[in-house]
N, C-alpha and C positions, 0 to 999 in steps of 0.2 A: 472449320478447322479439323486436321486428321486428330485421329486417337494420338498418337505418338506428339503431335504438338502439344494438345491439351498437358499430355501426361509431365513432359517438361516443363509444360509453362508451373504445374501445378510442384513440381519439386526445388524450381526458382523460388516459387511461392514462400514454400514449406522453409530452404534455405534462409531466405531473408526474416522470417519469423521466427527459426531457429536463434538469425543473430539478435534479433530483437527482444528474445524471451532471454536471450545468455545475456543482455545488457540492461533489462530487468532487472535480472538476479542479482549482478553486481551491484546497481544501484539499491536494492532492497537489502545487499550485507550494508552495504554503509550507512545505509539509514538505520540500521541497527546499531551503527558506531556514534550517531547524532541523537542518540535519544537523551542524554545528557540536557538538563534546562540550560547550560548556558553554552551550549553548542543547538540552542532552536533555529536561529536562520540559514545554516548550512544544513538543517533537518528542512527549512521550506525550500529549497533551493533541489534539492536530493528530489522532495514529491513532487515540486513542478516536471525535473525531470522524467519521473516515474509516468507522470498524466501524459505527458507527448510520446513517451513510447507506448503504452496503453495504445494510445489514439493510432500512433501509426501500423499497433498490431491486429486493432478492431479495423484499417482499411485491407491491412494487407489478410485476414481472415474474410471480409465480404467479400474479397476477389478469387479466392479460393472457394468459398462455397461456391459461386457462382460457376466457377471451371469446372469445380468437382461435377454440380449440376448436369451441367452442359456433358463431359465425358460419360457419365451414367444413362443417360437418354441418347447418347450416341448407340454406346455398345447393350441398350435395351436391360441393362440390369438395374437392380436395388441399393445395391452395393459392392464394392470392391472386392471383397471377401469372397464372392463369387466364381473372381476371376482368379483364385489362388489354386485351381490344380491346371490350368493354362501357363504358357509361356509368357509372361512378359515381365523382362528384367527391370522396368521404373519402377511397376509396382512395388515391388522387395526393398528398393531403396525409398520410396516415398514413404509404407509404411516405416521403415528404419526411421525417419527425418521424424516421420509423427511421433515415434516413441521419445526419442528422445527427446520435442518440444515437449510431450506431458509428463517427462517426469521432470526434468527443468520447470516448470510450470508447478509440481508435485512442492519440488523444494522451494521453490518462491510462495508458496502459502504455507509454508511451515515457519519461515524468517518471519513472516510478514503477521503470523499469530502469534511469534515471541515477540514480535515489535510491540504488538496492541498488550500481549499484558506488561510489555515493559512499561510500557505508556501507563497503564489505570496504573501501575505499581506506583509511577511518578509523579500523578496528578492524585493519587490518595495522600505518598507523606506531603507536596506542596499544598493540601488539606487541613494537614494536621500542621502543617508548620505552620501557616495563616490561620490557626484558631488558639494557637499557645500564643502567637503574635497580639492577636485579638486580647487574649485574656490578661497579658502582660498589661497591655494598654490600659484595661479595666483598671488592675490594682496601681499602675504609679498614676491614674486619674485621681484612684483616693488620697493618695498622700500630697497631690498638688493641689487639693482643693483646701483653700485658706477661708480661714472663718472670717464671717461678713462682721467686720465691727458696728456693732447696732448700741445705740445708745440704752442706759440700764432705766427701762420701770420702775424699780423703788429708788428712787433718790432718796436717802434721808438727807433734812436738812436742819440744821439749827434753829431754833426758832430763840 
């Protein structure tokens, strides 16, 4: 493959993980809209979807390291950065494509650490609500427990 192929295939690349991290993101605001206990199955429906895009962002990331590879042992450098007082106008756009997947990428781990403390916040009072439930139970135990009629030891009797 020439330089010039690599360099587009690798901003097809960048593009389609672009869409992939911007639908991410969206999914990760709404999952933030499902943290509510009795909105949880549209919260497991939300993370299924989250894991398939994950997966299809981890295939379409191995195919770009492997291109990036490939164009860097072509053109004998380390890195890209190298080629920045040279002419080639992909570059300028591809790193453009990378900024913006990291910081898309930047704000989806910032949602995604208000989700988890939304979360302990909701599974600590569902904590305390199940341990006042608990204690409730304790005391109307007491007042349900009826005394065992037991026949009386001292009988007197007339004699």
């Amino acid at each position: 493959m020439k330089k010039e192929e690599i360099m587009d295939y690798l901003l097809r690349l960048s593009e389609a993980k672009l869409l992939l991290v911007n639908k991410l993101f969206k999914n990760t605001e709404a999952q933030s809209k499902t943290l509510e206990p009795e909105k949880m199955q549209e919260m497991e429906i939300i993370i299924q979807e989250k894991q398939e895009i994950m997966g299809k962002i981890d295939i379409v990331d191995k195919e770009f390291v492997e291109k990036y590879a490939m164009l860097k042992k072509l053109l004998g450098i380390t890195s890209l950065q190298e080629l920045e007082g040279e002419e080639v106008p992909a570059l300028k756009e591809l790193q453009k494509k990378i900024g913006e997947i990291v910081k898309i990428i930047e704000e989806v781990q910032k949602l995604d650490e208000g989700n988890t403390e939304k979360m302990k916040r909701n599974i600590a009072e569902a904590k305390n609500n199940f341990k006042a439930v608990k204690a409730g139970k304790k005391v109307t135990a007491g007042y349900k427990n009826q005394y065992i009629e037991s026949h009386s030891f001292f009988i007197d009797k007339k004699k």
